[in-house]
BABAKOL-396231 format. One record per residue (C-alpha): residue number from 1; residue in three letters; x, y, z. Coordinates in nm, 3 decimals. Example, Ala and Ser with C-alpha at 12.3 -4.5 7.8 and 13.67 -1.06 7.14 Angstrom:
<pt 1 'ALA' <1.230 -0.450 0.780>>
<pt 2 'SER' <1.367 -0.106 0.714>>
# end
This chain:
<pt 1 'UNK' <2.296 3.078 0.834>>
<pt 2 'UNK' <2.629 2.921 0.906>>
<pt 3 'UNK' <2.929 2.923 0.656>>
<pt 4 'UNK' <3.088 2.573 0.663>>
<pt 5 'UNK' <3.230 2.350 0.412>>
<pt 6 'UNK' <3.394 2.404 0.065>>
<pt 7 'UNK' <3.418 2.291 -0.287>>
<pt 8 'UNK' <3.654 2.397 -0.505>>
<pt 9 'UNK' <3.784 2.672 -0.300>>
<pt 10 'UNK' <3.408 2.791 -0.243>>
<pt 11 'UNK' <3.242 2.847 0.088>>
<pt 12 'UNK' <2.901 2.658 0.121>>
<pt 13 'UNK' <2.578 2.686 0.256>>
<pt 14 'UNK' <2.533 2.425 0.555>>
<pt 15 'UNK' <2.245 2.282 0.414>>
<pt 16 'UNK' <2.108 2.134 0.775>>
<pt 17 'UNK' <2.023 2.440 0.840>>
<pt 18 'UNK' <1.801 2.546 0.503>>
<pt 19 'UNK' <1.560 2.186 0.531>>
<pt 20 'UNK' <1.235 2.305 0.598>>
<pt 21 'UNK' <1.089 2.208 0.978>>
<pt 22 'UNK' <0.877 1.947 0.854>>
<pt 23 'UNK' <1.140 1.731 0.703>>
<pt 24 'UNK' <1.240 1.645 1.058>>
<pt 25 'UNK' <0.987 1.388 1.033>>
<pt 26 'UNK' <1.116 1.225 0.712>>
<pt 27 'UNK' <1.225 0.904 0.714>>
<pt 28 'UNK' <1.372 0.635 0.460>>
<pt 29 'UNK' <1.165 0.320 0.433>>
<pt 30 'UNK' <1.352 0.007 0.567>>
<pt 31 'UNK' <1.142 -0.201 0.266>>
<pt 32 'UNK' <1.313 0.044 -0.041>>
<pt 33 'UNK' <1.656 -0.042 0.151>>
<pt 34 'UNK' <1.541 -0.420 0.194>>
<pt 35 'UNK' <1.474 -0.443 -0.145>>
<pt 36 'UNK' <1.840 -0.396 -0.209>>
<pt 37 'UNK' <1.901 -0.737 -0.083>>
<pt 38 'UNK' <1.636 -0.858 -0.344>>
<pt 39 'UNK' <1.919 -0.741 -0.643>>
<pt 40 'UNK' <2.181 -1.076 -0.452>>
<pt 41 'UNK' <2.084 -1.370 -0.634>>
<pt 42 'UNK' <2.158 -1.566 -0.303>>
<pt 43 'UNK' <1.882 -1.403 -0.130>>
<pt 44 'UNK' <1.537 -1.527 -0.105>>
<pt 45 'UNK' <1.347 -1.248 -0.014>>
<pt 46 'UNK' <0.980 -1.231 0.132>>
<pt 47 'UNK' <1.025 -0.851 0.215>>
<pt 48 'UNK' <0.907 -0.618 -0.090>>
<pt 49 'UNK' <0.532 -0.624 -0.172>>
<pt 50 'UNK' <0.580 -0.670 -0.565>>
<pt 51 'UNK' <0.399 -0.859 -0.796>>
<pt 52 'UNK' <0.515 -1.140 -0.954>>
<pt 53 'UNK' <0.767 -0.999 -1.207>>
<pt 54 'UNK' <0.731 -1.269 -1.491>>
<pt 55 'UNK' <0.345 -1.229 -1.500>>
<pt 56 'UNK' <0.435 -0.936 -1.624>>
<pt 57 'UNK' <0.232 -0.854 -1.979>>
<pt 58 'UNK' <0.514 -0.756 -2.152>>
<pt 59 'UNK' <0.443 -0.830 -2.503>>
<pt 60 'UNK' <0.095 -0.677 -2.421>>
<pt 61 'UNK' <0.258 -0.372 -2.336>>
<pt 62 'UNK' <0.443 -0.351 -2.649>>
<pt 63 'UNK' <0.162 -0.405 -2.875>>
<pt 64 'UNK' <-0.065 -0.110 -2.660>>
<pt 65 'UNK' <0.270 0.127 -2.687>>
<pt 66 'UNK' <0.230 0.057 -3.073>>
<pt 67 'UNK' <-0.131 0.088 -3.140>>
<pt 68 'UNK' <-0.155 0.411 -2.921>>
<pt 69 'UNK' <0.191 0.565 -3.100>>
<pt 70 'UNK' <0.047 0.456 -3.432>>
<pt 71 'UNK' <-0.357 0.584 -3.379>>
<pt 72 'UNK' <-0.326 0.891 -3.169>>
<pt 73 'UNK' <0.049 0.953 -3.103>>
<pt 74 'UNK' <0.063 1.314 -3.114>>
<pt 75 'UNK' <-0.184 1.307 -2.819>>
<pt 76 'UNK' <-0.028 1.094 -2.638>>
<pt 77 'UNK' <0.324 1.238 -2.633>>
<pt 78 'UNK' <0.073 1.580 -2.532>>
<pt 79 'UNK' <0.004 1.764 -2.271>>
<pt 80 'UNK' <-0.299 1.625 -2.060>>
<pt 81 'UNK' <-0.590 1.738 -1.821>>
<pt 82 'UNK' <-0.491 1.697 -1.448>>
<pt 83 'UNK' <-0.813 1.490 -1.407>>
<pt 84 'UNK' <-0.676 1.208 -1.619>>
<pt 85 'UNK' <-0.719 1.090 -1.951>>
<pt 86 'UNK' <-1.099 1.106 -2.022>>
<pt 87 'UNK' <-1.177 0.770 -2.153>>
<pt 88 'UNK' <-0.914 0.591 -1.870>>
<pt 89 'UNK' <-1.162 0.780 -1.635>>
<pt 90 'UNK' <-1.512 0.612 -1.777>>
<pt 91 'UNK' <-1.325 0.248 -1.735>>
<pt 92 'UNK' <-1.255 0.334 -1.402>>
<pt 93 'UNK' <-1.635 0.429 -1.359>>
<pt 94 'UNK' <-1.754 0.140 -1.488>>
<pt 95 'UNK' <-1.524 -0.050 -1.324>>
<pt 96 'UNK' <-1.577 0.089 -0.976>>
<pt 97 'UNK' <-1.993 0.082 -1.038>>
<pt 98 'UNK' <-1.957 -0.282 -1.028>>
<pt 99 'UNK' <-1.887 -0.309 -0.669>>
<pt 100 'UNK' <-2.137 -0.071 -0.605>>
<pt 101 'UNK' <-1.886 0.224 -0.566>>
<pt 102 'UNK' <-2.100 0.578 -0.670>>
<pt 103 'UNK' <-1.924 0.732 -0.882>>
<pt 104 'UNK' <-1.930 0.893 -1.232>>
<pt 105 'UNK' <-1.606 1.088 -1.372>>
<pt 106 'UNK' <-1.620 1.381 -1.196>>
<pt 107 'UNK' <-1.523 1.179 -0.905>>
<pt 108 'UNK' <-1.266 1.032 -1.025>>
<pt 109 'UNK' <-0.884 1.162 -1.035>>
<pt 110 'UNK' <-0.589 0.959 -1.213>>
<pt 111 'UNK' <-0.271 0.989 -1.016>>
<pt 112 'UNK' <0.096 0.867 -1.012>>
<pt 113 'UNK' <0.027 0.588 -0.786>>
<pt 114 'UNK' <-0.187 0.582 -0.476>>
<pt 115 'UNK' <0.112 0.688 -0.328>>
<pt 116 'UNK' <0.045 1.027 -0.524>>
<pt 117 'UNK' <-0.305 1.048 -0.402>>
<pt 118 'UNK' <-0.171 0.994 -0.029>>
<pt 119 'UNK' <0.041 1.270 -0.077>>
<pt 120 'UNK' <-0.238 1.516 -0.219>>
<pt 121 'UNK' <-0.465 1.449 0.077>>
<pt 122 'UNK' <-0.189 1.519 0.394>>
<pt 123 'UNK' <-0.113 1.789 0.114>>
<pt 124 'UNK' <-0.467 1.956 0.110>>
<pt 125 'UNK' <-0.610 1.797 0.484>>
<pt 126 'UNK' <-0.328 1.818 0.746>>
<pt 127 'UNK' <-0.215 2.096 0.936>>
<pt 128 'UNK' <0.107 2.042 1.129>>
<pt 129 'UNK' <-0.030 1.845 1.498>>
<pt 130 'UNK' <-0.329 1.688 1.304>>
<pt 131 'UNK' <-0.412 1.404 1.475>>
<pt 132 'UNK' <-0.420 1.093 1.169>>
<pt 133 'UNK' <-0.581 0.746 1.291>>
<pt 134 'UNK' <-0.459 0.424 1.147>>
<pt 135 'UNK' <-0.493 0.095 1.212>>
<pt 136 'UNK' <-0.207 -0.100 1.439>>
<pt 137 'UNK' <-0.038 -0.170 1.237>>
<pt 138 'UNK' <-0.043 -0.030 0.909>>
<pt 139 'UNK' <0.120 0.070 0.554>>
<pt 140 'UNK' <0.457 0.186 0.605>>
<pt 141 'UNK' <0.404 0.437 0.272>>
<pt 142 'UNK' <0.106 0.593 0.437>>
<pt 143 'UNK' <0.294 0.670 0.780>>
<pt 144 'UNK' <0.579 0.839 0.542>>
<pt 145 'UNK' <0.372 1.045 0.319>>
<pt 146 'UNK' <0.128 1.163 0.596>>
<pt 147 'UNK' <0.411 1.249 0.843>>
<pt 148 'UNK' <0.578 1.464 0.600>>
<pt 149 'UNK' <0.335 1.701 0.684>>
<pt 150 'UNK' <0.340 1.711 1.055>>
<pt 151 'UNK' <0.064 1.470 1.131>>
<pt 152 'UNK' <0.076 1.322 1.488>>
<pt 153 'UNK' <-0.075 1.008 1.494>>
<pt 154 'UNK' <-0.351 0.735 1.679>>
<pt 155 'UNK' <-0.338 0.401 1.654>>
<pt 156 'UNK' <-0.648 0.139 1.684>>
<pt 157 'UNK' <-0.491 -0.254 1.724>>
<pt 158 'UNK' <-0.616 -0.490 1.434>>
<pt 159 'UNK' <-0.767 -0.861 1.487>>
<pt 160 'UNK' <-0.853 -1.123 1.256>>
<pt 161 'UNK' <-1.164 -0.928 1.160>>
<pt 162 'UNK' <-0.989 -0.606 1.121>>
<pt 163 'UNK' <-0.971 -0.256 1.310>>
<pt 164 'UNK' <-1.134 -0.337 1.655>>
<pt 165 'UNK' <-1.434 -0.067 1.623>>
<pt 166 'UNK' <-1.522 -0.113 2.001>>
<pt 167 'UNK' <-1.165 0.046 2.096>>
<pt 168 'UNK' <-1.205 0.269 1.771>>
<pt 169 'UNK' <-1.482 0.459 1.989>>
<pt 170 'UNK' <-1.290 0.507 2.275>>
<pt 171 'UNK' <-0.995 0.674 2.112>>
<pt 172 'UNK' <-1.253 0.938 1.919>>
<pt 173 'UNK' <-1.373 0.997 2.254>>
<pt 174 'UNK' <-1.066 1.093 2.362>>
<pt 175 'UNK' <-0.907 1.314 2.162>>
<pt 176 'UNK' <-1.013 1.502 1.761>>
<pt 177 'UNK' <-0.903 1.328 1.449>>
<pt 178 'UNK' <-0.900 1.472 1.096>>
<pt 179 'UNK' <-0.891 1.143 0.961>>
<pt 180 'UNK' <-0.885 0.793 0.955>>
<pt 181 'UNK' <-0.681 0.601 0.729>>
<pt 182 'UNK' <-0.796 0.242 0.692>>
<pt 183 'UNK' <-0.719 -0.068 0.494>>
<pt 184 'UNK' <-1.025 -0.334 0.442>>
<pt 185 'UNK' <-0.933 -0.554 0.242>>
<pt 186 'UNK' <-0.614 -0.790 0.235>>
<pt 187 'UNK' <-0.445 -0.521 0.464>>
<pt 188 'UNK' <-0.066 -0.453 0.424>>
<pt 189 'UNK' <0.097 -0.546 0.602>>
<pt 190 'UNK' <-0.132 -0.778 0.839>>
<pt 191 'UNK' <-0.325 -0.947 0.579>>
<pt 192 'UNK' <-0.692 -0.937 0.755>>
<pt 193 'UNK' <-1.017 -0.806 0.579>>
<pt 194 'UNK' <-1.227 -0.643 0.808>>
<pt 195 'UNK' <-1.593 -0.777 0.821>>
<pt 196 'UNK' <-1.881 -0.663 0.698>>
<pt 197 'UNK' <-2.055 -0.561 1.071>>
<pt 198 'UNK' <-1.733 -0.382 1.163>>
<pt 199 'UNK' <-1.770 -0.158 0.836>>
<pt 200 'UNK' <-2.114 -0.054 0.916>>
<pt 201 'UNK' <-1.974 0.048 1.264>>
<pt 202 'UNK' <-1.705 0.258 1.140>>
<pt 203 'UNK' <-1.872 0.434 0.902>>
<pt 204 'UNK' <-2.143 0.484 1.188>>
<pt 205 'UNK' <-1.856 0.607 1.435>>
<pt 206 'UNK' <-1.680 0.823 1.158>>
<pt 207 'UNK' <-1.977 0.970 1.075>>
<pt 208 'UNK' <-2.087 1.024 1.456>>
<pt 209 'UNK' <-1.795 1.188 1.515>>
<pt 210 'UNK' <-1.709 1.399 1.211>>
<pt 211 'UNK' <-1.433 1.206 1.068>>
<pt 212 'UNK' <-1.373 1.098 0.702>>
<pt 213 'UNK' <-1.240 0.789 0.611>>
<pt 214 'UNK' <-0.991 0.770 0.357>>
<pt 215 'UNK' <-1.006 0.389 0.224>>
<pt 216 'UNK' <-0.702 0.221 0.061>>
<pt 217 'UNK' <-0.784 -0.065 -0.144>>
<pt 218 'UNK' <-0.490 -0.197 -0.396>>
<pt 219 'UNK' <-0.547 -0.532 -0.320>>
<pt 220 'UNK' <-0.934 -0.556 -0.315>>
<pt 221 'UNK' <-0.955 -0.768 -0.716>>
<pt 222 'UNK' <-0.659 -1.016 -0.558>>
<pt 223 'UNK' <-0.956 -1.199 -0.385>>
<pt 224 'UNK' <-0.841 -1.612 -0.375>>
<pt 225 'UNK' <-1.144 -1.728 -0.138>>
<pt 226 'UNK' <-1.454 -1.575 -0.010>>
<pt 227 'UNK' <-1.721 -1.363 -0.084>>
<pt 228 'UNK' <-1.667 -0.964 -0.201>>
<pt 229 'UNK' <-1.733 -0.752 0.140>>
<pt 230 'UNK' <-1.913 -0.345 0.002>>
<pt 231 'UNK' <-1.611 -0.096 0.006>>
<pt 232 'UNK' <-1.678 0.143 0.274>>
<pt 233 'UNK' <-1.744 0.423 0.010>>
<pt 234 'UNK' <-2.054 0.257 -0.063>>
<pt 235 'UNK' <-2.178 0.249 0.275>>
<pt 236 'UNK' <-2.094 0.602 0.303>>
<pt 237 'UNK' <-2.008 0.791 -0.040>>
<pt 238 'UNK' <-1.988 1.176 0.115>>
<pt 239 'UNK' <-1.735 1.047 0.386>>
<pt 240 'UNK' <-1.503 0.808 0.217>>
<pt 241 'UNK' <-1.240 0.933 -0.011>>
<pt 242 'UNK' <-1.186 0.588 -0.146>>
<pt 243 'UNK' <-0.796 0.506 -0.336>>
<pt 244 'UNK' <-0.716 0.259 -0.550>>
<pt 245 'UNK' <-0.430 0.157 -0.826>>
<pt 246 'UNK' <-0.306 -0.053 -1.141>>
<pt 247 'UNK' <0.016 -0.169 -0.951>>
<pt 248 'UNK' <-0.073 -0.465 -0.757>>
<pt 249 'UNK' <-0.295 -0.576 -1.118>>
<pt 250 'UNK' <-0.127 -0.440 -1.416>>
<pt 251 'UNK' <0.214 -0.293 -1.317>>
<pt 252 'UNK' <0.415 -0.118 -1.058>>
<pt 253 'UNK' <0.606 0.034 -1.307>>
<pt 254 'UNK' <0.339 0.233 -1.466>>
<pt 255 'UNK' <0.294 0.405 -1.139>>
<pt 256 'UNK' <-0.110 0.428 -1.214>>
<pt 257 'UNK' <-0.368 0.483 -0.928>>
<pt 258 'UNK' <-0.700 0.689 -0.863>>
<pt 259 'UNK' <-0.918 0.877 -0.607>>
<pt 260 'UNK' <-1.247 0.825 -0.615>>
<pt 261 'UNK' <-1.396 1.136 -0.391>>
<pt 262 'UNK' <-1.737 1.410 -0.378>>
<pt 263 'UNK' <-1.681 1.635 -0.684>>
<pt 264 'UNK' <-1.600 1.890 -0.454>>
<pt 265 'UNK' <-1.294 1.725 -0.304>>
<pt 266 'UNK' <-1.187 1.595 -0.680>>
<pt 267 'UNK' <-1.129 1.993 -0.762>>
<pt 268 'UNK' <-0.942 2.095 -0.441>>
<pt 269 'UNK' <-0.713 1.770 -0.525>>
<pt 270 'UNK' <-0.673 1.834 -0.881>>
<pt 271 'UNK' <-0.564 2.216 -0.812>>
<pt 272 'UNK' <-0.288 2.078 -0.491>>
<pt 273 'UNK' <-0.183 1.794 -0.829>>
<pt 274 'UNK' <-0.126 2.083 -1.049>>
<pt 275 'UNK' <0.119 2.188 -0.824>>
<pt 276 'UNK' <0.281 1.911 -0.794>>
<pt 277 'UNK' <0.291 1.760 -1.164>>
<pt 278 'UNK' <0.037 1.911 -1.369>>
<pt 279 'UNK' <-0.109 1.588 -1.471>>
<pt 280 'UNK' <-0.008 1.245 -1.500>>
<pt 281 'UNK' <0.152 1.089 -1.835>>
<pt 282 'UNK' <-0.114 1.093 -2.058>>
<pt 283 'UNK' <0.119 0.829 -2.282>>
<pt 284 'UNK' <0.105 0.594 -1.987>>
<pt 285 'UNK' <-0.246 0.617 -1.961>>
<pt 286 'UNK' <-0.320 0.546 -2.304>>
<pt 287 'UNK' <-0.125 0.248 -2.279>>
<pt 288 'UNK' <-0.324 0.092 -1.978>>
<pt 289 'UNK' <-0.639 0.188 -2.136>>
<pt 290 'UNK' <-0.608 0.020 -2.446>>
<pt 291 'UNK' <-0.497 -0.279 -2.243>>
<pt 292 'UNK' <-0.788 -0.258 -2.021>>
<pt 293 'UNK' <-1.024 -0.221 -2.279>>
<pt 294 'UNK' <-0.937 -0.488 -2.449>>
<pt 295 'UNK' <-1.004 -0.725 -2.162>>
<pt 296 'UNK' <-0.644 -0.824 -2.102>>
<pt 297 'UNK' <-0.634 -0.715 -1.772>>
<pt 298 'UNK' <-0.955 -0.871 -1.653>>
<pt 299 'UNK' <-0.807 -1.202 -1.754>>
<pt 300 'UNK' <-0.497 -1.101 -1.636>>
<pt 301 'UNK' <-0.614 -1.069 -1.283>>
<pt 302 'UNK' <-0.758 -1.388 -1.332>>
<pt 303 'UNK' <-0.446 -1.524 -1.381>>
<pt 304 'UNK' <-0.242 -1.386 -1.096>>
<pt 305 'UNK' <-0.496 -1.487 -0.848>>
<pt 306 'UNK' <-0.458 -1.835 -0.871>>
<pt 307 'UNK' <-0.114 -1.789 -0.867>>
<pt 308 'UNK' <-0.068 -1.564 -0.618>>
<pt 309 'UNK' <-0.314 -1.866 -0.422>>
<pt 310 'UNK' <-0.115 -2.135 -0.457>>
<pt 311 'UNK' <0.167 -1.894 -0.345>>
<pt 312 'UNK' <-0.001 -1.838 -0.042>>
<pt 313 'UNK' <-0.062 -2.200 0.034>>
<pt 314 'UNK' <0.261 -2.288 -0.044>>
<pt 315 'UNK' <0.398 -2.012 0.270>>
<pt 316 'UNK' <0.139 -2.158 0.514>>
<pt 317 'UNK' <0.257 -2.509 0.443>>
<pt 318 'UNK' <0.625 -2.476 0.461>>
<pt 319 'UNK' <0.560 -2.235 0.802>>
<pt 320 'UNK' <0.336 -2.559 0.929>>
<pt 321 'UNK' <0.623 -2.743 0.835>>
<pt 322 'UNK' <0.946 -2.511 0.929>>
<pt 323 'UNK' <0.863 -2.275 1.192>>
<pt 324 'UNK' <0.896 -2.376 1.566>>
<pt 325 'UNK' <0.594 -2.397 1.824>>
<pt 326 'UNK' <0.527 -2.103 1.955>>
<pt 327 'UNK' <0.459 -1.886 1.630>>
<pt 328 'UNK' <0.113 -1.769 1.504>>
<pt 329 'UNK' <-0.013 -1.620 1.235>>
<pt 330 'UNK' <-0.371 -1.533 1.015>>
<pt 331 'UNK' <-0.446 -1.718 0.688>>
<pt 332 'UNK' <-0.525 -1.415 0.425>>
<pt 333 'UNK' <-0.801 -1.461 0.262>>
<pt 334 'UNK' <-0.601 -1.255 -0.104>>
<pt 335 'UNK' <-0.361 -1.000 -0.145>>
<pt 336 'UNK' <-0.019 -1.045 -0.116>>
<pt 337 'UNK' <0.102 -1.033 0.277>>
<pt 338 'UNK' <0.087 -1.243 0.567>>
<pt 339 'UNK' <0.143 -1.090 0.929>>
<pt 340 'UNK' <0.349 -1.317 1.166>>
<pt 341 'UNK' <0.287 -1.304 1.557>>
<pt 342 'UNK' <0.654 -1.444 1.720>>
<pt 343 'UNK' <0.693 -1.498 2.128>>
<pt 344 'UNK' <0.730 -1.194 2.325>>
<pt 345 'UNK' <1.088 -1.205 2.383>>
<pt 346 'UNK' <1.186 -1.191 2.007>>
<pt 347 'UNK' <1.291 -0.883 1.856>>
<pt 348 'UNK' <1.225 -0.909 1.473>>
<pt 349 'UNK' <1.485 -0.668 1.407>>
<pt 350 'UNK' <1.752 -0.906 1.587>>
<pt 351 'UNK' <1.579 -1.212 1.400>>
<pt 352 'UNK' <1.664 -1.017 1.066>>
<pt 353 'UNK' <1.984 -1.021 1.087>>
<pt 354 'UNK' <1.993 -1.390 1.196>>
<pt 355 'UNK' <1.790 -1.408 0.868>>
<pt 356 'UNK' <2.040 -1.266 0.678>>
<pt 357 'UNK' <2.329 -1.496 0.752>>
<pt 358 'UNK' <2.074 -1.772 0.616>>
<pt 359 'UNK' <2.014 -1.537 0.339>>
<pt 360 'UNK' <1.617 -1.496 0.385>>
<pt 361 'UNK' <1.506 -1.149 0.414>>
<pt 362 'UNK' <1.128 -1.021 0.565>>
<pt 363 'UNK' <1.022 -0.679 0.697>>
<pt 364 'UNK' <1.016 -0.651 1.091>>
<pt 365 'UNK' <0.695 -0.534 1.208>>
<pt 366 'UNK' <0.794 -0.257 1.406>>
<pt 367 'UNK' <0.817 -0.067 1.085>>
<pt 368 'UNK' <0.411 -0.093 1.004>>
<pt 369 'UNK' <0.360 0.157 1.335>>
<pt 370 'UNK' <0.388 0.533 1.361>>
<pt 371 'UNK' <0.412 0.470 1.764>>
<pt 372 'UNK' <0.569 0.200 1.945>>
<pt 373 'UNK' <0.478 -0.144 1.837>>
<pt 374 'UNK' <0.538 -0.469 1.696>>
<pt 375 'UNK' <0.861 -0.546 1.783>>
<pt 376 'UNK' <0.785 -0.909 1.769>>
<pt 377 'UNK' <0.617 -0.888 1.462>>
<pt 378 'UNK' <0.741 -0.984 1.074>>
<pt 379 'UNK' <0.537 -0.955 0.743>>
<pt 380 'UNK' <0.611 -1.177 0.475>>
<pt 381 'UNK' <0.491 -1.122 0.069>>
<pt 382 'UNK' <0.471 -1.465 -0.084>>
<pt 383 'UNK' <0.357 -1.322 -0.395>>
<pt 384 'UNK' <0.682 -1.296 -0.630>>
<pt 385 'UNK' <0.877 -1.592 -0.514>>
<pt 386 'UNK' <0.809 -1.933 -0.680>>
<pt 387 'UNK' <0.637 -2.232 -0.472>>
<pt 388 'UNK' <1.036 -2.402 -0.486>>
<pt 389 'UNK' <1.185 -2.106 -0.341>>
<pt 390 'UNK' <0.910 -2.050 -0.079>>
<pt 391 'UNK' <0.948 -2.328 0.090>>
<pt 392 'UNK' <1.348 -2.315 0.067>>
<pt 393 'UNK' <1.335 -1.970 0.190>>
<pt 394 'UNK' <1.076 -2.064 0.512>>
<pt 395 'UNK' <1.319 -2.307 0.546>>
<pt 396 'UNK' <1.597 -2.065 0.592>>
<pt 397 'UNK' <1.381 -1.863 0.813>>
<pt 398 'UNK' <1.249 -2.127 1.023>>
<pt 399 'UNK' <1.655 -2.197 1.095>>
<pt 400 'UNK' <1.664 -1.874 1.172>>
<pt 401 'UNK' <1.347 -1.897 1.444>>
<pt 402 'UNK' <1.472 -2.195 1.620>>
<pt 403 'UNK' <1.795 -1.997 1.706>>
<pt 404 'UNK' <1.656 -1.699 1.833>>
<pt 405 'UNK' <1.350 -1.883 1.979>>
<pt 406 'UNK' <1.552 -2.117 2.188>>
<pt 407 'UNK' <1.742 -1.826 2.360>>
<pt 408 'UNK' <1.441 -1.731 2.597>>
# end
């Protein structure tokens, strides 16, 4: 250990040299620092993935923080059991049943966020080298939380009808995998659902080659068109830890998700959560239950999907209208991201801070990868900006395009 600086006349530890090995890998996430820009009221940004902050159910809330303070209060300001609160856990059985998802409460785990339950599996699956395989691209939390623990990772590219299972086989030829880590439906940040056949064929390939699958599905209710594709924990319950959560529905703020996994893996996760945070707020959880029970959510998602629609079809019109020839991208079928494909030659990281000067703000591409990738790639959230300022800030951006597109 090296003696360096002081404060207040005290020698120091140089703290470089106590971080653990793995936090080597750490890394901030450019969308946290993006969302910074988001605070400028000049600004239009497409970059966060956040719901639409004035469909928020405020008053709802306030009423449920009531009624549970005022009925059961002493429990809910409690201690809790790390599994979750008990009756939150049936509504997310019944829930889950209805697409066909196994599961009673056993298999079920409440946790803060998904982005908890991502944690708890590199936590409890990965040993440092573990080879992780994701899509290309794929969510820029996932890459974080799973690197923290000294994954190394694969990547399989992505089409319009999702991961590309014929060059999925050749990579598990190649070389072991713990894991894959997939997203079906609505994927962030590329926006395609993968189909049906090419479900069957992972779960045939992961099961082939004795892989799980852990599924991550926050955007699977924000279906706008389209028929409901089977989660791939119903085509394969014993190898499919399947994740879920109330933020893309209910609230980020609540920081509510859920694992649905074998019994067996529920009590190896609950005993790595119990290290972490004992359980999660059981006040919290009374809250969204009494809100979910009462059917306010169900309508509420209801609600948001026709907005977050005509969102959507507001961004594909102005980019029809705005962006120069040249630029491609997929028409999501829900969810809250679309994945833009720009010429070869343009860096997306360059084209940001073009953006910037027009005051527009997206999320290069390159970010979505845990190995080289997408450099002329952009995602864009249409989901909390207004139809008015979508098209104003596509505007911007397609300014922005025609500069950096013309210098080829």
């Amino acid at each position: 250990m090296t003696a360096t600086s002081t404060f207040d006349g005290q020698v120091t530890t140089n703290w470089d040299e106590r971080f653990a090995e793995r936090t080597q890998g750490m890394m901030s996430s450019i969308i946290r620092e993006l969302l910074k820009l988001a605070l400028q009221p000049d600004i239009i940004s497409f970059a966060g993935g956040m719901p639409a902050s004035e469909l928020f159910l405020i008053r709802e809330f306030g009423e449920a923080c009531q009624y549970v303070l005022t009925h059961d209060g002493a429990r809910a300001l409690q201690y809790g059991t790390t599994e979750g609160y008990p009756p939150l856990r049936q509504y997310l059985v019944e829930k889950v049943q209805k697409y066909g998802v196994p599961a009673e409460q056993e298999n079920i785990l409440i946790t803060n966020g998904s982005q908890q339950a991502l944690d708890l599996i590199g936590k409890m699956f990965i040993n440092p080298g573990d080879i992780i395989l994701t899509e290309g691209p794929t969510y820029l939390g996932a890459i974080q939380s799973l690197r923290a623990y000294q994954a190394r990772f694969v990547t399989v590219p992505l089409d319009e009808d999702g991961i590309q299972t014929d060059k999925l086989e050749e990579v598990l030829e190649r070389q072991p995998v713990k894991f894959m880590y997939v997203l079906p439906n609505f994927h962030n940040p590329a926006g395609v659902t993968m189909t049906l056949e090419r479900r069957l064929k992972l779960v045939e390939l992961a099961a082939q080659y004795g892989v799980f699958i852990v599924e991550d599905d926050p955007y699977g209710e924000l279906r706008f068109e389209g028929q409901d594709i089977a989660p791939l924990v119903v085509l394969h319950k014993e190898n499919v830890l399947y994740l879920s959560t109330f933020s893309k529905t209910l609230s980020p703020g609540i920081r509510l998700g859920w694992i649905v996994a074998p019994s067996k893996i529920i009590a190896k996760l609950v005993q790595a959560k119990q290290g972490s945070d004992l359980h999660t707020s059981t006040f919290i959880q009374m809250v969204a239950h009494d809100i979910c029970r009462r059917g306010i959510l169900r309508n509420h998602v209801k609600t948001i999907r026709e907005v977050y629609r005509e969102r959507r079809d507001a961004m594909l019109a102005a980019m029809e209208k705005h962006f120069p020839p040249g630029i491609t991208w997929i028409r999501p079928q829900g969810g809250l991201f679309l994945w833009v494909q720009l010429p070869e030659h343009v860096d997306a990281s360059e084209l940001l801070d073009v953006a910037l000067q027009e005051k527009v703000a997206f999320v290069p591409g390159r970010a979505f990868y845990p190995d080289e990738g997408g450099k002329n790639t952009m995602r864009l959230t249409f989901a909390s900006a207004t139809p008015e300022k979508i098209e104003e800030g596509i505007e911007r951006l397609g300014r922005a395009l025609e500069g950096v597109t013309s210098n080829e």
